[in-house]
TORPA-4810 file (N, C-alpha, C, O; in nm, 3 decimals):
<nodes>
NODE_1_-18.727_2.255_2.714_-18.585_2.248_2.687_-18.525_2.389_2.681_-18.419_2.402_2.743_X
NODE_2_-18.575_2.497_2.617_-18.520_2.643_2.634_-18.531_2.664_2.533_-18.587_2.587_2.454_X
NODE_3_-18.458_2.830_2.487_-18.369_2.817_2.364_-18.320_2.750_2.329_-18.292_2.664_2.412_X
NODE_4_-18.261_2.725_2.175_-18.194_2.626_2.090_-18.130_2.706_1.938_-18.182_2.721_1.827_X
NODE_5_-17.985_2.750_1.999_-17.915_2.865_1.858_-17.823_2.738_1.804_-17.754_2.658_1.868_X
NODE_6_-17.852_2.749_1.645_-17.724_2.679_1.576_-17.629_2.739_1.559_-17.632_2.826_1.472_X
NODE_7_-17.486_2.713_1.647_-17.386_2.764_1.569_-17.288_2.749_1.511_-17.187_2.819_1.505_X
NODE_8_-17.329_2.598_1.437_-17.261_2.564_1.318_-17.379_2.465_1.296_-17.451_2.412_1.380_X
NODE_9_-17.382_2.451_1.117_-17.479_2.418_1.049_-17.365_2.319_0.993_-17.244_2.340_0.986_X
NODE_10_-17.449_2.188_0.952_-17.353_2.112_0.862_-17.263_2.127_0.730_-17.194_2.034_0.689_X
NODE_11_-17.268_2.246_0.670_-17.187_2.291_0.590_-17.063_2.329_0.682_-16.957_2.268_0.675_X
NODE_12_-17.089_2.454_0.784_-17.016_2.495_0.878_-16.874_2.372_0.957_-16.754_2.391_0.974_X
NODE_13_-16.975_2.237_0.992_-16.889_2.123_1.057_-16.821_2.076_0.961_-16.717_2.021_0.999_X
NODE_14_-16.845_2.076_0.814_-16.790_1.961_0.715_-16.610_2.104_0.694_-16.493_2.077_0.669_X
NODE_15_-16.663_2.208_0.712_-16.501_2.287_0.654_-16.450_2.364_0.783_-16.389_2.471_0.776_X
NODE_16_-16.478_2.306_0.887_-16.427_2.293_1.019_-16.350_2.204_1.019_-16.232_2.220_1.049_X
NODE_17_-16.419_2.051_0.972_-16.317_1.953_1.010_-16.244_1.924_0.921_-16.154_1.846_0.951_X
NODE_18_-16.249_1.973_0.771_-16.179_2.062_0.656_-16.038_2.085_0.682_-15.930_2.036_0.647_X
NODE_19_-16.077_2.174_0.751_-15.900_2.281_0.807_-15.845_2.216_0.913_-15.724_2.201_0.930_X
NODE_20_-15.970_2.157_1.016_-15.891_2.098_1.098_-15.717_1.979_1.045_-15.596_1.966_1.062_X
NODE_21_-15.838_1.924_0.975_-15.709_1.831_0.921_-15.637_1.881_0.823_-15.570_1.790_0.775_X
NODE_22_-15.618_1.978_0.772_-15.526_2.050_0.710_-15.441_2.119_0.798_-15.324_2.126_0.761_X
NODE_23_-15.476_2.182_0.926_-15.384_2.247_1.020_-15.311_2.088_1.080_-15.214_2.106_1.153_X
NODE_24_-15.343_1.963_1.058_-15.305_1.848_1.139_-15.163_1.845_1.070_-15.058_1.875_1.128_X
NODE_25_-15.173_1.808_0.946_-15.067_1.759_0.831_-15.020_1.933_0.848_-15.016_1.937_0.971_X
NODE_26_-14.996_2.023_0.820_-14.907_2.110_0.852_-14.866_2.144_0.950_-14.760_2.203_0.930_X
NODE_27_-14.912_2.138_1.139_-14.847_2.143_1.210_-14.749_1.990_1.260_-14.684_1.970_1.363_X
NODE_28_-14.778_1.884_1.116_-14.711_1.784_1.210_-14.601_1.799_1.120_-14.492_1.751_1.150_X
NODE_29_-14.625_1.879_0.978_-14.528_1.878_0.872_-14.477_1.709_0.769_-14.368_1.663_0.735_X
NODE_30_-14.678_1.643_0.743_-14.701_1.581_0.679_-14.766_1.461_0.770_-14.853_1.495_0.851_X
NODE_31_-14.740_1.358_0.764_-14.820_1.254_0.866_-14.791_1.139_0.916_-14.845_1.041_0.967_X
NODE_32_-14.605_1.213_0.862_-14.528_1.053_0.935_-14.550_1.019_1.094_-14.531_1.114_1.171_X
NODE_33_-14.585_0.904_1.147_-14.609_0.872_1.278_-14.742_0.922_1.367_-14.763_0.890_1.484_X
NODE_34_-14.819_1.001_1.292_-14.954_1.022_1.358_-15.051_0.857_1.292_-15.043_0.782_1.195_X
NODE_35_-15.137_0.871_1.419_-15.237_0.822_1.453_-15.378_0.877_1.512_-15.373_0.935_1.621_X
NODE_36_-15.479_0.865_1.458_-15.555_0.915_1.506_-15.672_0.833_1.613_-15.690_0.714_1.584_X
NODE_37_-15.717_0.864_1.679_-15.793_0.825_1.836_-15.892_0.889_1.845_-15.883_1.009_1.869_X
NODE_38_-16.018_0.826_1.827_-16.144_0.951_1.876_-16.192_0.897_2.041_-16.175_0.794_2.107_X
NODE_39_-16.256_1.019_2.060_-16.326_0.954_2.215_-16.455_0.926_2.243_-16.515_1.031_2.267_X
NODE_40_-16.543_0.804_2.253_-16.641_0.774_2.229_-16.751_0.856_2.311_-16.747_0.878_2.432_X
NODE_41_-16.836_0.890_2.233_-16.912_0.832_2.131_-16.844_0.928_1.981_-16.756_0.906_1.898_X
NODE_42_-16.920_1.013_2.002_-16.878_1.135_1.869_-16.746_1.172_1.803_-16.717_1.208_1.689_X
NODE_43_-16.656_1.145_1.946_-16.502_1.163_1.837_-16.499_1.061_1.783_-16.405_1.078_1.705_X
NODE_44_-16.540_0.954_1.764_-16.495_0.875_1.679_-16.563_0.859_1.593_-16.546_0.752_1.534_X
NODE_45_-16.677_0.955_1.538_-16.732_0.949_1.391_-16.616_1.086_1.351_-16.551_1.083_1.246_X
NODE_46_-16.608_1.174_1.427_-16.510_1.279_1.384_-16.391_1.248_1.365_-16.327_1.314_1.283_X
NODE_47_-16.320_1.128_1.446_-16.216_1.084_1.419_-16.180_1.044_1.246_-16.076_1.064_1.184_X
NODE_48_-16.343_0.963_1.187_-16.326_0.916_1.104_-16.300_0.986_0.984_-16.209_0.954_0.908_X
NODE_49_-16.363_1.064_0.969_-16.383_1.195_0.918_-16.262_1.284_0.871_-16.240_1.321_0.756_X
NODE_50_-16.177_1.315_1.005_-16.028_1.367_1.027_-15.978_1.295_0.905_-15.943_1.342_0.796_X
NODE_51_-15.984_1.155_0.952_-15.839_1.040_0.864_-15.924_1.014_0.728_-15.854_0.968_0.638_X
NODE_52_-16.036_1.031_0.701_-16.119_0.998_0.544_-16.018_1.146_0.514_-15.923_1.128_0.437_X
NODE_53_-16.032_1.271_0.564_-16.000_1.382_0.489_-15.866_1.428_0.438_-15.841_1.492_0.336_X
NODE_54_-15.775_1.377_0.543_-15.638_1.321_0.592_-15.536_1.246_0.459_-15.441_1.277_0.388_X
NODE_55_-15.617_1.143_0.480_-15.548_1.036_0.357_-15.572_1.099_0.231_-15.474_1.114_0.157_X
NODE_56_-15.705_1.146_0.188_-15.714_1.175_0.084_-15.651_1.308_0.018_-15.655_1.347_-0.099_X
NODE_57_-15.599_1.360_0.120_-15.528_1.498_0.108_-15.364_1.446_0.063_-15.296_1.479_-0.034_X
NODE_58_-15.337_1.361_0.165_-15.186_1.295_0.157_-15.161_1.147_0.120_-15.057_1.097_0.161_X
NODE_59_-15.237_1.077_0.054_-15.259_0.943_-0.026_-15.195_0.846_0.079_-15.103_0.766_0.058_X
NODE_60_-15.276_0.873_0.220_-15.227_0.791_0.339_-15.296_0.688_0.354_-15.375_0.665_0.263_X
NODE_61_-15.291_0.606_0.451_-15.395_0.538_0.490_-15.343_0.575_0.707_-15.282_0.492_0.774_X
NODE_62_-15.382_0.683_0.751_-15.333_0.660_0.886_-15.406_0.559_0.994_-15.526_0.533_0.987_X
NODE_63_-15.335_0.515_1.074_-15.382_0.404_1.162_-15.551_0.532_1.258_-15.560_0.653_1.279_X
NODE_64_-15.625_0.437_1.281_-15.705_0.466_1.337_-15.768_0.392_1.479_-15.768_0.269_1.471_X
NODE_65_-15.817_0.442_1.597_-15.906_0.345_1.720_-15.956_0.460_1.770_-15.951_0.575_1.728_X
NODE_66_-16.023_0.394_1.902_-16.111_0.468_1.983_-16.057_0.440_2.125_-15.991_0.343_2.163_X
NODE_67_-16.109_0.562_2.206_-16.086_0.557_2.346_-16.223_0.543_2.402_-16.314_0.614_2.358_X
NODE_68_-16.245_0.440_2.511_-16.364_0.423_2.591_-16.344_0.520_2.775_-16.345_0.464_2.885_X
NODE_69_-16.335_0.599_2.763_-16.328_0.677_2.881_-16.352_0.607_3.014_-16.254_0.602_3.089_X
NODE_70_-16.486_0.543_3.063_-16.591_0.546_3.127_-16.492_0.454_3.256_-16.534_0.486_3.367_X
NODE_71_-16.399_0.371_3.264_-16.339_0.348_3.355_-16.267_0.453_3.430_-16.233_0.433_3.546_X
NODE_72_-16.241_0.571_3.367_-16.130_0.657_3.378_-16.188_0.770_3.409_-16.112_0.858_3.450_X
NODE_73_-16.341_0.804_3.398_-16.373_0.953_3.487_-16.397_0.940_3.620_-16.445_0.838_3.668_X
NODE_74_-16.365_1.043_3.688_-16.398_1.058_3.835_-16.567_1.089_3.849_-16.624_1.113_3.955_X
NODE_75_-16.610_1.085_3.758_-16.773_1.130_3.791_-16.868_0.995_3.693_-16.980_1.002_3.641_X
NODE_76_-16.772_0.882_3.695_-16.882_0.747_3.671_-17.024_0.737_3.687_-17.097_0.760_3.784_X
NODE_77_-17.056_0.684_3.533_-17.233_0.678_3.577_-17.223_0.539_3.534_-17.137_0.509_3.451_X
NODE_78_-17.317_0.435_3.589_-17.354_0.342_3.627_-17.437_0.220_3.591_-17.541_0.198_3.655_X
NODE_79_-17.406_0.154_3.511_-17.519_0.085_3.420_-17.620_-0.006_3.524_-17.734_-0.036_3.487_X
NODE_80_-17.572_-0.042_3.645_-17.671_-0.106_3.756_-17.649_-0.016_3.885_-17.533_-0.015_3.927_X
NODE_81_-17.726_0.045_3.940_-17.730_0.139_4.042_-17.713_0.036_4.152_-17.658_0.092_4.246_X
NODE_82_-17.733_-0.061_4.172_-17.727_-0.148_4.238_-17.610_-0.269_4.300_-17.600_-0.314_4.414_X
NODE_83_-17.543_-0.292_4.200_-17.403_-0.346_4.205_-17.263_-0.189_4.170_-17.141_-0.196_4.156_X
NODE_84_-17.357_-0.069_4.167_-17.232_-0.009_4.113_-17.081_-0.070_4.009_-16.962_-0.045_4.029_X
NODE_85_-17.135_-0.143_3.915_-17.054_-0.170_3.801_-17.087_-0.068_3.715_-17.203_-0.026_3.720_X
NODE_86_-16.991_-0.008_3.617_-16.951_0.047_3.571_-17.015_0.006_3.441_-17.017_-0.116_3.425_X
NODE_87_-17.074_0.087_3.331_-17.112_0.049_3.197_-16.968_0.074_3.115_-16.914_0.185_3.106_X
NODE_88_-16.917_-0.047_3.057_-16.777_-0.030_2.969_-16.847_-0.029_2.792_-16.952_-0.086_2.763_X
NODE_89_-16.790_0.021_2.728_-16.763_0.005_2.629_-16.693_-0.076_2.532_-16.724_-0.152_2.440_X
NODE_90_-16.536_-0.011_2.611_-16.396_-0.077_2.531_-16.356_-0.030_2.444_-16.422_-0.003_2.344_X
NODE_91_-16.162_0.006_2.469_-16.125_0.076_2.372_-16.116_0.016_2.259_-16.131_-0.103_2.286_X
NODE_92_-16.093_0.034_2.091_-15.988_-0.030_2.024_-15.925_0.051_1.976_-15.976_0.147_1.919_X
NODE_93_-15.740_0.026_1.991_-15.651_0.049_1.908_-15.575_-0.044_1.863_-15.501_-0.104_1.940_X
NODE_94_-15.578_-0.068_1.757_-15.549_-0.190_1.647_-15.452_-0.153_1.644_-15.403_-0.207_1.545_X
NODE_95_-15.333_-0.053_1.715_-15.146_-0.029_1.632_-15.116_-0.016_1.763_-15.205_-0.022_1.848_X
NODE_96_-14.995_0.002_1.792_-14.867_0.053_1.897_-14.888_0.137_1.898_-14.881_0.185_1.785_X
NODE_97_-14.928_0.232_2.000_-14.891_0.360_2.051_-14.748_0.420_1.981_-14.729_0.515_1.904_X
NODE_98_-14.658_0.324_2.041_-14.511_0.350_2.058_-14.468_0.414_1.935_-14.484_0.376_1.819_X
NODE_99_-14.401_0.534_1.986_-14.352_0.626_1.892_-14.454_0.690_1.783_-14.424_0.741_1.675_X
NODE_100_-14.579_0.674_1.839_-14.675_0.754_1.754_-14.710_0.902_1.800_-14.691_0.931_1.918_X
NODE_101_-14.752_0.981_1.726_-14.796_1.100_1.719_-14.966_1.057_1.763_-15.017_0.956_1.714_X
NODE_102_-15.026_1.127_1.839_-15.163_1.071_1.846_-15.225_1.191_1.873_-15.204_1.263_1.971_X
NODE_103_-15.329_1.217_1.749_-15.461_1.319_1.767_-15.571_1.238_1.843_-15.614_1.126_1.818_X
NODE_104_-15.603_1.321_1.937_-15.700_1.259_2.017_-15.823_1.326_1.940_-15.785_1.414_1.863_X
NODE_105_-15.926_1.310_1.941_-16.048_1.364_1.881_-16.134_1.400_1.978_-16.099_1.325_2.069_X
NODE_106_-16.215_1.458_2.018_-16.340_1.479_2.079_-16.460_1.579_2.000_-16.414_1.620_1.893_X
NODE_107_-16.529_1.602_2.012_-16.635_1.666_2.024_-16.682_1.812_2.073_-16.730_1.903_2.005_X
NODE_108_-16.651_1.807_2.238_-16.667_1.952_2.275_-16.581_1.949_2.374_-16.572_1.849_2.445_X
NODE_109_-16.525_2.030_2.389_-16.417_2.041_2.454_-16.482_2.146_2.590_-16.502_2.266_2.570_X
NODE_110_-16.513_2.073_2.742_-16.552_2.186_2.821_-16.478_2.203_2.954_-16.402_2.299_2.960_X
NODE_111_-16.487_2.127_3.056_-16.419_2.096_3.164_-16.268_2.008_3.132_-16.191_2.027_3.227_X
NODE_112_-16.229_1.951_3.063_-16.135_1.920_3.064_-16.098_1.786_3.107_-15.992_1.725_3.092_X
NODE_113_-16.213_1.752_3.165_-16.207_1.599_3.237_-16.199_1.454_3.158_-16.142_1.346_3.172_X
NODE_114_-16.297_1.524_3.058_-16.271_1.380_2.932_-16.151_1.341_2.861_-16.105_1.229_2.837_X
NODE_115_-16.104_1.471_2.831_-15.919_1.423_2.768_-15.844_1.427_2.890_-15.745_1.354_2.886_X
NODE_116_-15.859_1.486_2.991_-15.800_1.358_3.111_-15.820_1.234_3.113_-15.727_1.160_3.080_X
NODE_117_-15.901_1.198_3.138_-15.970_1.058_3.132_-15.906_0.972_3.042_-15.847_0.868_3.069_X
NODE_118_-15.932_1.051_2.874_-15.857_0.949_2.779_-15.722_0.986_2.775_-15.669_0.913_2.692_X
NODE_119_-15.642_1.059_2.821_-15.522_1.076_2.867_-15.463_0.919_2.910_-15.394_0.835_2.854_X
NODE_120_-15.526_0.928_3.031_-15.473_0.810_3.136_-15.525_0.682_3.062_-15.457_0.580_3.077_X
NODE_121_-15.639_0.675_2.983_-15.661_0.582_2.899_-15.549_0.506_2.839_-15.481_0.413_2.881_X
NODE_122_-15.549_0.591_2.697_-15.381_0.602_2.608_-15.291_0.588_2.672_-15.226_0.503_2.610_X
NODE_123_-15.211_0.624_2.800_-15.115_0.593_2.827_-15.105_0.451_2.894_-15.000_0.387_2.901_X
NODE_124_-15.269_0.399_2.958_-15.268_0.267_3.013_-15.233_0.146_2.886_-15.184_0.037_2.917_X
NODE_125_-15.255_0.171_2.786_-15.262_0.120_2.687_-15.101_0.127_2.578_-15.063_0.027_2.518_X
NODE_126_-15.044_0.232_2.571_-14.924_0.256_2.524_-14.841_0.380_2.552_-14.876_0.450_2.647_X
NODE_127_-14.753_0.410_2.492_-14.692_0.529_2.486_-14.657_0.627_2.421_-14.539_0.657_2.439_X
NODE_128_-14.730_0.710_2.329_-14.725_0.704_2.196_-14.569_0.881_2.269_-14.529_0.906_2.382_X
NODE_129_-14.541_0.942_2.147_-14.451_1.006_2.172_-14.519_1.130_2.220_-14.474_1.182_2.322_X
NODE_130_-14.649_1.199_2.144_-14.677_1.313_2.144_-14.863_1.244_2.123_-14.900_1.151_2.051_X
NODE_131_-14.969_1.357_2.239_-15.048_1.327_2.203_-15.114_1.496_2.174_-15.058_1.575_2.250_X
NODE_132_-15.191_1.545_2.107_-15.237_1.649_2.017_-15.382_1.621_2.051_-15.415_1.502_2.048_X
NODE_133_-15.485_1.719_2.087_-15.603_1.761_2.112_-15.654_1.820_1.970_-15.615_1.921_1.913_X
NODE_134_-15.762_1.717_1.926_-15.827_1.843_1.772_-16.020_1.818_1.877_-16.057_1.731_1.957_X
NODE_135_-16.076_1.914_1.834_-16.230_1.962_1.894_-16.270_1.966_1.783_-16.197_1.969_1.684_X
NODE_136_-16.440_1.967_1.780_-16.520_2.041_1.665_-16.551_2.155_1.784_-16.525_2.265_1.735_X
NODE_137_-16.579_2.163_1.865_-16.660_2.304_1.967_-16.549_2.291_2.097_-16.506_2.186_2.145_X
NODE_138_-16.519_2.421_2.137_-16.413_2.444_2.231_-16.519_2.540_2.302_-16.574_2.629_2.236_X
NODE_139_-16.552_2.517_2.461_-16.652_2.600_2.494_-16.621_2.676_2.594_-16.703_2.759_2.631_X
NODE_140_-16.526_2.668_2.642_-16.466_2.698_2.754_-16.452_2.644_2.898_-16.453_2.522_2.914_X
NODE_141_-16.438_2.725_3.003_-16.504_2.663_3.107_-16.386_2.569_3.208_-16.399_2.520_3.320_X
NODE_142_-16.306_2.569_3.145_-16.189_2.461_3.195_-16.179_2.457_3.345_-16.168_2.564_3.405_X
NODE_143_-16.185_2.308_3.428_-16.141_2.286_3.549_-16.007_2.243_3.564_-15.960_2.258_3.676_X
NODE_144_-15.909_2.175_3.447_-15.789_2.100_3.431_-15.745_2.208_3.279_-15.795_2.258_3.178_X
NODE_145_-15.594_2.194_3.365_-15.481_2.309_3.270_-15.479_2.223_3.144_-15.383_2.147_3.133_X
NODE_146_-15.584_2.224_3.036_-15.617_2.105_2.909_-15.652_2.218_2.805_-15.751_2.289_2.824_X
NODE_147_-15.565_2.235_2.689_-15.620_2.322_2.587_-15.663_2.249_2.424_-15.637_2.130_2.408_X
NODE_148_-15.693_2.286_2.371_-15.731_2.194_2.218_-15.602_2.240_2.112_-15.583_2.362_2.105_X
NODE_149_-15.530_2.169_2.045_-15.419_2.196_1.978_-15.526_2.224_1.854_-15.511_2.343_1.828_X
NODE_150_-15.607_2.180_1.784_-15.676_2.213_1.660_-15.870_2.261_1.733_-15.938_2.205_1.820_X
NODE_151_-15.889_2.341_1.676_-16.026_2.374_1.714_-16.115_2.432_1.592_-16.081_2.529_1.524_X
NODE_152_-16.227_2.364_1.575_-16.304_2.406_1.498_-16.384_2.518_1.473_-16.424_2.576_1.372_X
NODE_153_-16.399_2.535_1.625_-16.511_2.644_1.626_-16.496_2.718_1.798_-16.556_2.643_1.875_X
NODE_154_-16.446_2.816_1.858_-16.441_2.827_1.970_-16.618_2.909_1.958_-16.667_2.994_1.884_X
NODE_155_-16.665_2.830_2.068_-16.791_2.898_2.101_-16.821_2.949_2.285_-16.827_2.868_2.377_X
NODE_156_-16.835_3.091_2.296_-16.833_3.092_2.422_-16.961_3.071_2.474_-17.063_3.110_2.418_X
NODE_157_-16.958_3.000_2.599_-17.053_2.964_2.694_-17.090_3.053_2.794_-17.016_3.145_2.827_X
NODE_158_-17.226_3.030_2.859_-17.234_3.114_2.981_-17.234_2.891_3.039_-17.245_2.779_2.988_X
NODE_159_-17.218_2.944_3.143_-17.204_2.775_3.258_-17.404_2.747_3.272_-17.485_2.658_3.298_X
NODE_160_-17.400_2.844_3.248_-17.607_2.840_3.243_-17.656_2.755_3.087_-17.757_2.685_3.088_X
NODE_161_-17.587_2.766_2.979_-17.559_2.695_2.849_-17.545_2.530_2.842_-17.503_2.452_2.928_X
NODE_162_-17.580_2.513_2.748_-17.465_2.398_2.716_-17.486_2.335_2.517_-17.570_2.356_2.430_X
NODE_163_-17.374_2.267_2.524_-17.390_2.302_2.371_-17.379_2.140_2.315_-17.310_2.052_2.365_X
NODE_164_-17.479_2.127_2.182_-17.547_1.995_2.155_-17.419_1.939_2.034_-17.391_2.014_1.941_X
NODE_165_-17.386_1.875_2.041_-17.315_1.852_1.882_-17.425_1.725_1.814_-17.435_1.616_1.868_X
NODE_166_-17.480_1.752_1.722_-17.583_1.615_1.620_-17.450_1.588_1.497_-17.378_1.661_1.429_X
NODE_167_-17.465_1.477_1.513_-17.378_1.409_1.359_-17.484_1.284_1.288_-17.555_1.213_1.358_X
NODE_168_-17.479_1.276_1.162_-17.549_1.213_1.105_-17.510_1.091_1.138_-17.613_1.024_1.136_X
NODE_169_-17.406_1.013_1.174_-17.390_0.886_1.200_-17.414_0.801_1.348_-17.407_0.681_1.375_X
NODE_170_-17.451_0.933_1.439_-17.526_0.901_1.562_-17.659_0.909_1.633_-17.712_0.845_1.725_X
NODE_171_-17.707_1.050_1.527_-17.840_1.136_1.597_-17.912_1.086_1.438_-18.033_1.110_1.433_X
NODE_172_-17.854_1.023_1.314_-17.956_1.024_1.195_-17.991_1.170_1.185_-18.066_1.200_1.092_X
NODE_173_-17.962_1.239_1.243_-17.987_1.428_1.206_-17.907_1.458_1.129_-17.819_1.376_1.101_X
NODE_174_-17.911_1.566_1.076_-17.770_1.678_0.971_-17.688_1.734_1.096_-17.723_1.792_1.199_X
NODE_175_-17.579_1.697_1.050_-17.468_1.758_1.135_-17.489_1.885_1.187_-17.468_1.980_1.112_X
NODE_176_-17.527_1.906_1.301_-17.512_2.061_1.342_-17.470_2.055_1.504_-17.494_1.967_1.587_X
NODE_177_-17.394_2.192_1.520_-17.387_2.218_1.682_-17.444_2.330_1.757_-17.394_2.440_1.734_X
NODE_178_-17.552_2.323_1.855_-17.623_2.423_1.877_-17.585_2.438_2.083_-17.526_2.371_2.167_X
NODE_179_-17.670_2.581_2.078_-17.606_2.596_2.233_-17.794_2.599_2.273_-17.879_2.643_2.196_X
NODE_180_-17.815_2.553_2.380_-17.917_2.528_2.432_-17.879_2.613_2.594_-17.784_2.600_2.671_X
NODE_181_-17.994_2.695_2.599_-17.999_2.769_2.737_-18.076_2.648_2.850_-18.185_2.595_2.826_X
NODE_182_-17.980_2.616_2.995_-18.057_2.524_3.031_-18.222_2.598_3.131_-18.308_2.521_3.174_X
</nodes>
């Protein structure tokens, strides 16, 4: 596998996503009309996370769902190589878009293609007014003019890199994000 550097340790992710949602509620100037959206798999334990930290900061309860990408990338992988069908997931958003503020969530932010993807997602689905990019790892690298409105941690990459995010509610590991030389 290569090298393997941590550069964020689960203390590190827990007051990342800390501020994140503290920079959320002050750049929205409290939390009327946001909604939050993670993008599966990992934004949406981070999603959860955001709105657990969120509410309890501002005695909210904000609406919460998920985006299922996998119809929506141009680089589809394939649950039968054979029929070329598509492995779905499925989104849920349990509220109206309409007239919502929507933090999208992800994970690592690299090429740009995934919050495209859930871009065209969200909008197949509703219209919300404003949609907002929060990351735990911003790595660079961008192919699409896509920046992160909240970022946890900018970590630079060489394209020879690539960087792991573990969360306890997916990997059963301690939260950490490490860059692995490929």
């Amino acid at each position: 596998m290569g090298d393997q550097v941590v550069v964020m340790d689960a203390a590190a992710v827990k007051r990342a996503l800390t501020r994140v949602s503290y920079e959320i509620v002050e750049r929205n100037k409290g939390t009327d009309k946001i909604a939050i959206v993670g993008i599966k798999t990992r934004g949406i334990y981070l999603a959860k996370r955001i709105k657990e930290r969120i509410d309890a900061l501002e005695g909210t309860n904000l609406p919460i769902g998920s985006v299922d990408i996998t119809l929506y990338r141009d680089d589809l992988s394939f649950k039968d190589e054979t029929t070329k069908e598509p492995s779905v997931n499925g989104s849920d958003i349990p509220f109206s878009l309409e007239g919502k503020k929507v933090i999208l969530v992800d994970d690592v932010l690299y090429t740009g293609r995934t919050v495209r993807a859930a871009m065209d997602a969200l909008m197949d689905i509703g219209r919300p007014d404003e949609i907002s990019l929060a990351v735990l790892a911003d790595r660079g690298h961008r192919e699409l003019p896509i920046r992160a409105d909240f970022v946890g941690k900018n970590v630079p990459t060489s394209k020879g890199e690539r960087i792991e995010v573990h969360l306890e509610e997916v990997d059963g590991a301690e939260d950490a994000v490490f860059i692995l030389k490929k």
